[in-house]
C-alpha positions in Angstrom: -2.2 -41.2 51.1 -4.6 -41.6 54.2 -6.6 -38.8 56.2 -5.6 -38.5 60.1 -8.0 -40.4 62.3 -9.2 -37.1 63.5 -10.2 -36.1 59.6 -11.7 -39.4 59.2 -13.5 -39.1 62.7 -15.3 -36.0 61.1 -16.8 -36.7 57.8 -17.4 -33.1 56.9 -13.1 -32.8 57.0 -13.0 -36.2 55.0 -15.3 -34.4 51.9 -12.9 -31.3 52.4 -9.5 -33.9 52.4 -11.0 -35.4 49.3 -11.6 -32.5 47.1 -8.0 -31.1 48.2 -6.6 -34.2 46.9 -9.0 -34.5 43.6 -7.5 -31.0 43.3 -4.1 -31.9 43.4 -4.8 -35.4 41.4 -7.0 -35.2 38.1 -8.4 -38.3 36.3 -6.6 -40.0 34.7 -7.3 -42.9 31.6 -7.8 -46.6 30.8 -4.5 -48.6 31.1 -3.0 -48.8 27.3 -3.7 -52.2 26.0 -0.7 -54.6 26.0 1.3 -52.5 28.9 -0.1 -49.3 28.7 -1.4 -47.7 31.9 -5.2 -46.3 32.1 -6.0 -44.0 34.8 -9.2 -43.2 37.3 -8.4 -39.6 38.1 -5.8 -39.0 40.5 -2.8 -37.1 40.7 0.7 -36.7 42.3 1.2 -33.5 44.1 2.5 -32.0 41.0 -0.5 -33.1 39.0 -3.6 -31.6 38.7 -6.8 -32.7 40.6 -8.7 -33.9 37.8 -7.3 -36.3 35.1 -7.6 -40.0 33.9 -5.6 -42.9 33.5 -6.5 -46.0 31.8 -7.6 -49.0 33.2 -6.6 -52.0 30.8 -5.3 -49.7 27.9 -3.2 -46.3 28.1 -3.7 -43.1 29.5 -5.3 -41.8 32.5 -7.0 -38.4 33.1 -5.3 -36.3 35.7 -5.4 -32.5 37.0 -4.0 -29.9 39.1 -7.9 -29.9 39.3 -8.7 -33.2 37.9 -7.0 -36.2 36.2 -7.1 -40.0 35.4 -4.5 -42.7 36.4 -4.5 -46.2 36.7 -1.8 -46.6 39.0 -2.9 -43.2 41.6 -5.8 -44.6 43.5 -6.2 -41.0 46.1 -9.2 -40.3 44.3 -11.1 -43.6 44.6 -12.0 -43.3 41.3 -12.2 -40.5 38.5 -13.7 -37.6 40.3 -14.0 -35.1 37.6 -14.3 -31.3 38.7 -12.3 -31.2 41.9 -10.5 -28.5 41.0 -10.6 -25.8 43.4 -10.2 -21.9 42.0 -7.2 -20.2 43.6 -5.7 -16.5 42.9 -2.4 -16.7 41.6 -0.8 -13.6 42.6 1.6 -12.1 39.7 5.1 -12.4 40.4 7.7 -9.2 39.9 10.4 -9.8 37.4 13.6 -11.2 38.3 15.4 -8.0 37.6 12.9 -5.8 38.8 13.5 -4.6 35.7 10.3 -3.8 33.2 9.8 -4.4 29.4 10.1 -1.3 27.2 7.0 -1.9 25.4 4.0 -0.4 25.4 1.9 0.0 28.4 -0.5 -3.0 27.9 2.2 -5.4 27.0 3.8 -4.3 30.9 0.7 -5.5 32.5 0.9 -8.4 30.0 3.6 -9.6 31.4 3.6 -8.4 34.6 3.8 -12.1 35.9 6.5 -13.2 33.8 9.8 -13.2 34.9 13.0 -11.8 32.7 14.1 -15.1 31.4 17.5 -16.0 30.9 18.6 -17.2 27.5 18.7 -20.9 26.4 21.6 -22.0 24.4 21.3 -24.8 21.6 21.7 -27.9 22.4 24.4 -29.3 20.9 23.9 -31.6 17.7 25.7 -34.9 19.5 23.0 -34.9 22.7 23.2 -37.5 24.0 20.8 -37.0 27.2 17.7 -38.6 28.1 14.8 -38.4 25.9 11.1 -38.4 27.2 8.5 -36.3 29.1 10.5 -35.3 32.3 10.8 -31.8 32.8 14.9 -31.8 31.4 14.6 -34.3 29.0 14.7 -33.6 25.2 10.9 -34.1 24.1 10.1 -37.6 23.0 9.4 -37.3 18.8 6.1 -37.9 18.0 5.7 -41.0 16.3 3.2 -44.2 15.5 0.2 -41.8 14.5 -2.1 -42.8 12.5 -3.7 -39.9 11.0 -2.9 -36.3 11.3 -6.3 -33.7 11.7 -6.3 -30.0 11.2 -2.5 -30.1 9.7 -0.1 -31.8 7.7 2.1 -34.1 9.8 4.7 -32.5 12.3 7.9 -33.4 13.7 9.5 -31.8 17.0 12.6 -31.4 15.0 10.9 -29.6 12.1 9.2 -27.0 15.4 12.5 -26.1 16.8 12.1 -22.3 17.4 8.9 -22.4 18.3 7.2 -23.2 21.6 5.4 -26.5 21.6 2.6 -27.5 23.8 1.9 -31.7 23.5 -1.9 -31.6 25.1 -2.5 -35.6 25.2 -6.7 -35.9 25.5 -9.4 -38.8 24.2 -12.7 -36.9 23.1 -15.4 -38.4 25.6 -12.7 -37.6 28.6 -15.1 -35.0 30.8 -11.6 -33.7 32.2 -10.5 -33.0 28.5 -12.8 -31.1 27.7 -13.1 -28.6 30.6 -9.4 -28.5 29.3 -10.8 -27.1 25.5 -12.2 -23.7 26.7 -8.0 -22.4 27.8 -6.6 -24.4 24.9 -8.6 -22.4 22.8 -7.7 -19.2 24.6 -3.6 -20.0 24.5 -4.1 -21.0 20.5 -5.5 -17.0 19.9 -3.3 -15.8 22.0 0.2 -17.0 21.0 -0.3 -18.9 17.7 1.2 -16.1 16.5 4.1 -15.5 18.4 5.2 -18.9 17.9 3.0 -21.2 20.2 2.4 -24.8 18.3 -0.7 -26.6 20.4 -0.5 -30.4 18.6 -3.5 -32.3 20.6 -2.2 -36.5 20.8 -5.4 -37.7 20.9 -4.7 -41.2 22.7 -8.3 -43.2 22.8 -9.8 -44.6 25.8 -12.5 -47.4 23.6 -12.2 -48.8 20.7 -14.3 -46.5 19.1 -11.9 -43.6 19.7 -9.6 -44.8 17.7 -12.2 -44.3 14.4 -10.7 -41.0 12.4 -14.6 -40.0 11.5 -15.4 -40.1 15.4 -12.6 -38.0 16.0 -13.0 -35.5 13.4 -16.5 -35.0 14.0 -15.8 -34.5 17.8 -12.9 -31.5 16.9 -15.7 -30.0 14.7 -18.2 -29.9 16.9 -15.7 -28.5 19.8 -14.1 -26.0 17.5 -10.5 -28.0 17.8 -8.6 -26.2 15.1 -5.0 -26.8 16.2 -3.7 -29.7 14.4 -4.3 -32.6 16.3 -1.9 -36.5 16.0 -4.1 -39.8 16.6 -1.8 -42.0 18.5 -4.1 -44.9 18.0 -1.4 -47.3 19.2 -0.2 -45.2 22.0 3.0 -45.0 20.7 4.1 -41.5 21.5 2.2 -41.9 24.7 4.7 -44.5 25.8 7.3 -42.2 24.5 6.4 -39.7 27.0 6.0 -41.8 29.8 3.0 -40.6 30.0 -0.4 -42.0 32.1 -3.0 -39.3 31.9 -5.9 -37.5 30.2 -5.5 -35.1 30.3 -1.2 -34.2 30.0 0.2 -31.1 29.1 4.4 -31.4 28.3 5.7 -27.7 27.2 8.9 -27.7 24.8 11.4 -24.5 24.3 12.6 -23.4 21.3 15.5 -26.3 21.3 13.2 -29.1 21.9 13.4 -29.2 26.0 10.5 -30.7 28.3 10.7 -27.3 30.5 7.3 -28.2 32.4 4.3 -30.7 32.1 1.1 -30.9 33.8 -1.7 -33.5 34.7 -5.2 -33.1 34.8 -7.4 -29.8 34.9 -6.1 -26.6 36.9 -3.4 -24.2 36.6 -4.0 -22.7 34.0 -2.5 -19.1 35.1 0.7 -21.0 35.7 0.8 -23.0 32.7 0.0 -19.3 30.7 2.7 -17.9 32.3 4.5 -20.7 31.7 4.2 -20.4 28.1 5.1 -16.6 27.9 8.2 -17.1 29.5 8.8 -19.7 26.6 8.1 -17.2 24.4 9.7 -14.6 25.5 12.9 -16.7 25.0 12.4 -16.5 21.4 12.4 -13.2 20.8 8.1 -13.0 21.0 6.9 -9.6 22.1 3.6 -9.6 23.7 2.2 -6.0 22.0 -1.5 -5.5 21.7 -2.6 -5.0 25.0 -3.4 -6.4 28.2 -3.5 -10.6 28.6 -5.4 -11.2 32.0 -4.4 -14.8 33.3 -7.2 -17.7 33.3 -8.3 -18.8 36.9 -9.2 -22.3 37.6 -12.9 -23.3 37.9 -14.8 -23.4 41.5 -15.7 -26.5 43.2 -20.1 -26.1 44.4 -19.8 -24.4 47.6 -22.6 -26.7 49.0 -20.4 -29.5 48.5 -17.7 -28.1 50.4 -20.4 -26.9 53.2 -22.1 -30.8 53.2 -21.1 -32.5 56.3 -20.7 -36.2 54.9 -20.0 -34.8 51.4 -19.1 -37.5 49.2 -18.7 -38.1 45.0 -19.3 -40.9 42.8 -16.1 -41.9 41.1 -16.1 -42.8 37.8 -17.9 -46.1 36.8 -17.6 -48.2 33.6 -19.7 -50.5 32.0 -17.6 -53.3 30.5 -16.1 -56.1 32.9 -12.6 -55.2 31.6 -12.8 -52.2 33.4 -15.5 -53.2 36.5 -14.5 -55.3 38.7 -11.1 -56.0 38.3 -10.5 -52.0 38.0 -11.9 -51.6 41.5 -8.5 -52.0 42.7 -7.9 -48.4 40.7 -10.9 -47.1 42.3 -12.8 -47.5 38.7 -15.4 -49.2 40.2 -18.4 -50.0 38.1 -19.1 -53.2 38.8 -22.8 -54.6 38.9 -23.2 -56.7 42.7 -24.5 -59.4 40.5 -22.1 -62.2 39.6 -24.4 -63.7 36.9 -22.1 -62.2 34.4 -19.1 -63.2 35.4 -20.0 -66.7 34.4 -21.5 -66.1 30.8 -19.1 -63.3 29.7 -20.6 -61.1 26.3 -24.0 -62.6 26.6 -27.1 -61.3 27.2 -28.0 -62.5 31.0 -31.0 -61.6 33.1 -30.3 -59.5 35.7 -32.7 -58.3 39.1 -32.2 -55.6 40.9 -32.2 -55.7 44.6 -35.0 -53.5 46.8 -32.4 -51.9 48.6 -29.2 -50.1 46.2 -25.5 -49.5 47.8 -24.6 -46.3 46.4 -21.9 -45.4 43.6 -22.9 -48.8 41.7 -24.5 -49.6 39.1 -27.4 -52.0 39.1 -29.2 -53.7 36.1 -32.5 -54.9 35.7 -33.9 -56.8 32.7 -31.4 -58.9 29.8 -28.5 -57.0 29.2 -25.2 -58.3 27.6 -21.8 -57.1 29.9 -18.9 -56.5 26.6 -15.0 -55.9 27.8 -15.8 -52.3 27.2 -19.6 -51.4 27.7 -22.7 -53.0 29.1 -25.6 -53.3 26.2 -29.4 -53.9 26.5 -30.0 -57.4 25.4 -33.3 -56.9 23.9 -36.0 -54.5 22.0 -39.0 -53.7 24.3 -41.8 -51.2 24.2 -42.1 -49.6 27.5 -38.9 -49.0 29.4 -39.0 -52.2 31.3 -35.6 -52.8 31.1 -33.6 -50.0 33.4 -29.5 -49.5 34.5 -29.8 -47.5 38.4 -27.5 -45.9 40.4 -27.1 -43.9 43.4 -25.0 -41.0 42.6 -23.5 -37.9 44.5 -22.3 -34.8 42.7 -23.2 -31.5 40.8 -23.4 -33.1 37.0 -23.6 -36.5 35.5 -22.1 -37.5 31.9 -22.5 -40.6 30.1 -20.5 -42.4 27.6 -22.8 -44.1 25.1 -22.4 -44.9 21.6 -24.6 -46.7 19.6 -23.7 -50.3 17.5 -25.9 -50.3 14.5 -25.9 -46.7 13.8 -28.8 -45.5 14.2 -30.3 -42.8 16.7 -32.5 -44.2 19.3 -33.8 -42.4 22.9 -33.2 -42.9 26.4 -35.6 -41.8 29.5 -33.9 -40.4 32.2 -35.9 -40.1 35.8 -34.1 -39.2 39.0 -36.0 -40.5 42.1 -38.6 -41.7 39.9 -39.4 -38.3 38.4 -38.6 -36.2 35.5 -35.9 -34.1 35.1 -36.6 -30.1 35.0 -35.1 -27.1 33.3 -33.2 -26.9 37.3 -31.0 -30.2 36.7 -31.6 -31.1 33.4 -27.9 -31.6 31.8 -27.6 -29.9 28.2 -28.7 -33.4 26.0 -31.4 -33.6 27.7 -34.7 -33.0 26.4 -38.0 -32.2 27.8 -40.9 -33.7 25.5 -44.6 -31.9 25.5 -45.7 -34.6 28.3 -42.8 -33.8 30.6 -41.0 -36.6 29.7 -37.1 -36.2 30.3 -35.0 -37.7 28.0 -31.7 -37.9 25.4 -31.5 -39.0 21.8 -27.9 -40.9 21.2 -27.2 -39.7 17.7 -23.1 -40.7 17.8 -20.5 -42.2 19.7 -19.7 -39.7 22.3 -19.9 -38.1 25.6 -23.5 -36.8 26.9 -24.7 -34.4 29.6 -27.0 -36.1 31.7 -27.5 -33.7 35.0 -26.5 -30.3 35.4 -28.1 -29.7 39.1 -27.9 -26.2 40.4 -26.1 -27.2 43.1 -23.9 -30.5 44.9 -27.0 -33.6 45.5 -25.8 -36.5 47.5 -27.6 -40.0 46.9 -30.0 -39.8 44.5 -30.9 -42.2 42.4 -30.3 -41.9 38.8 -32.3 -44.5 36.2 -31.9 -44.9 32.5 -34.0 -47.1 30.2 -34.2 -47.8 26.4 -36.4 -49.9 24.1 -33.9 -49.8 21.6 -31.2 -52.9 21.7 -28.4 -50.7 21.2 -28.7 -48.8 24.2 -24.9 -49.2 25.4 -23.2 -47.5 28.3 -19.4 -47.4 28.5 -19.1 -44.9 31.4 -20.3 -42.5 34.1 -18.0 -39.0 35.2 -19.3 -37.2 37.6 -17.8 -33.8 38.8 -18.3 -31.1 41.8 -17.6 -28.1 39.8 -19.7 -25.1 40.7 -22.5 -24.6 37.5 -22.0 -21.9 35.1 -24.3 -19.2 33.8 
């Protein structure tokens, strides 16, 4: 989809075009290896604005507010956080009848209309199976380790209400997905709600079961969660983005799906209704619905507001993924020539913006760009000119053990104002981050929406190794 000339006459409506569509697109995830789609974070009209899709392996993020997907290029890359708080006004029941119950159950359910008995379906269906809204839901199958449960079939959960959440840990729009997962698993868990996270992995180290069990730990994931290592229940489902939601009735029926971050008072109600079809009486009070997070309001004040899509290290997914709006690759072409080894690169005086520049030996893999030697005094730096709110960073580190990166933006220190939360701020000032894991890091956390600055990392270790930037527009919290 293209802006009018007159929106792309007048840059300040361009910014305001783009975060309506990042809101309506999500990221989306790396194209699935062998066939499978990866997304940047965009979204169909249905989807969310912020979710991922994958590049040269599976999924893709996508959201009503953010989301990834390799084939949706709207977003120009995965522009995590454009998801843009709206009221959702409650709806009256269908009947304009109310619920007998008790007074905080009405209010409860308030927004949820009367629904109408589903039969059964009948034991010879022969309809389509998949993840359309309609279709019986797709089994899940291929996984390779179950977390958090024993393993679970669809057809073992009919009667309850199922909701498959597909997700990779170091996806940014995942896991502003965790906070209302966690809040639908108190809620309904009881009533009959079955959460079953297919955690579908975007680089190879994803797909290692301690990885992913540390990650649930330390993001208090308790609902049982599938590792579809090989993507085969993602193919299943159709599906191309991180993150997906697909909702199941009692009788195993796709009844609604969404992409990406957003809508989360919709998808709630959503799932009462579900519920409600059961049998499952909402008694204990009164439910308020989520509301979506806020986009920075400078950003959507900036005339000429821009953001950084997402960039990746590794020349599977730099060039060639420009075409998805990935981006990430480094204006030098040294590499392209001596593929996974270590080749000096030199930055220019003078850096484009939204790329990533290299300066010093460093080693370009298919999935992550690696320092290609052990110094003493930060020599060796990776740049960038960035526009956003926050910064993340994917790194992971090959030998094991911990090792530290300095972080400067525009040549100075970060402060306690945009520090993001791995950061630490030594005795001397000094701003930095200690990799201790494979996993997804906060760099920046600015108070509010920065366009063009420059961003520069630097190691002396030789496993400093970046697999990818996010970058998002979301307002900061307390």
């Amino acid at each position: 989809m293209k802006p009018s000339r007159y929106v792309a006459d007048h840059p300040a409506l361009l910014g305001l075009v783009f975060v309506l569509f990042l809101v309506a697109c999500g990221s989306a995830a790396p194209a699935a290896p062998q066939g499978l789609a990866k997304d940047n974070k965009a979204t169909p009209s249905e989807q969310s604005p912020t979710a991922q899709t994958s590049p040269s392996g599976p999924p893709a993020m996508v959201d009503s507010g953010s989301a990834r997907d390799p084939a949706d290029t709207t977003t120009g890359g995965q522009t995590e956080g454009a998801s843009i708080e709206t009221a959702v006004p409650s709806q009256n029941q269908s009947n304009g009848q109310q619920s007998a119950t008790a007074a905080g159950a009405e209010k409860a359910l308030a927004a949820v209309p009367t629904p109408t008995p589903v039969p059964p379906p009948a034991d010879d269906y022969t309809g389509p199976v998949g993840g359309n809204v309609g279709d019986r839901a797709a089994e899940i199958e291929g996984i390779k380790a179950w977390l958090n449960s024993e393993p679970l079939t669809l057809a073992g959960l009919r009667g309850k209400v199922v909701l498959i959440d597909f997700w990779t840990y170091t996806c940014i729009n995942c896991i502003h997905t965790y906070p209302f997962l966690k809040l639908w698993h108190s809620r309904y868990a009881d009533d009959g709600l079955v959460i079953i996270g297919v955690h579908s992995p975007e680089f190879e180290f994803e797909k290692d079961q301690d990885n992913v069990t540390r990650a649930t730990k330390d993001e208090g994931i308790i609902w049982p969660v599938a590792m579809d290592n090989d993507f085969v229940t993602w193919r299943n489902y159709s599906n191309r983005f991180w993150p997906a939601k697909y909702l199941i009735d009692q009788n195993g029926e796709v009844r609604y799906t969404h992409f990406g971050e957003g809508k989360y008072a919709e998808t709630e109600k959503k799932i009462r209704e579900l519920l409600l079809e059961t049998g499952a009486e909402f008694i204990g009070g009164d439910l308020p619905l989520p509301t979506d997070r806020t986009v920075d309001p400078t950003y959507l004040e900036y005339r000429g507001a821009e953001v950084t899509r997402e960039l990746y290290g590794g020349y599977e997914r730099g060039y060639n993924d420009f075409l998805y709006g990935r981006g990430g690759y480094f204006k030098q072409q040294a590499y392209y020539n001596n593929p996974n080894e270590v080749v000096d690169f030199e930055a220019p005086d003078s850096l484009d913006p939204h790329q990533i520049y290299l300066d010093g030996p460093w080693r370009v893999g298919p999935e992550s760009v690696k320092h290609g030697r052990e110094t003493d005094g930060n020599q060796d730096t990776l740049s960038m000119i960035y526009s956003a709110v926050s910064v993340n960073a994917v790194l992971t580190s090959e030998s094991g053990d911990d090792y530290k990166v300095r972080v400067t933006v525009d040549g100075e220190y970060l402060t306690e104002e945009n520090k993001g939360k791995d950061i630490i701020i030594g005795s001397d000032g000094e701003s930095y981050l200690m990799v201790d894991g494979a996993r997804l890091y906060e760099v920046l956390a600015n108070s509010q929406y920065k366009r063009r600055e420059l961003l520069t990392m630097s190691s002396d270790s030789p496993d400093f190794g970046l697999f990818a930037f996010t970058f998002d527009i979301y307002q900061k919290g307390p």
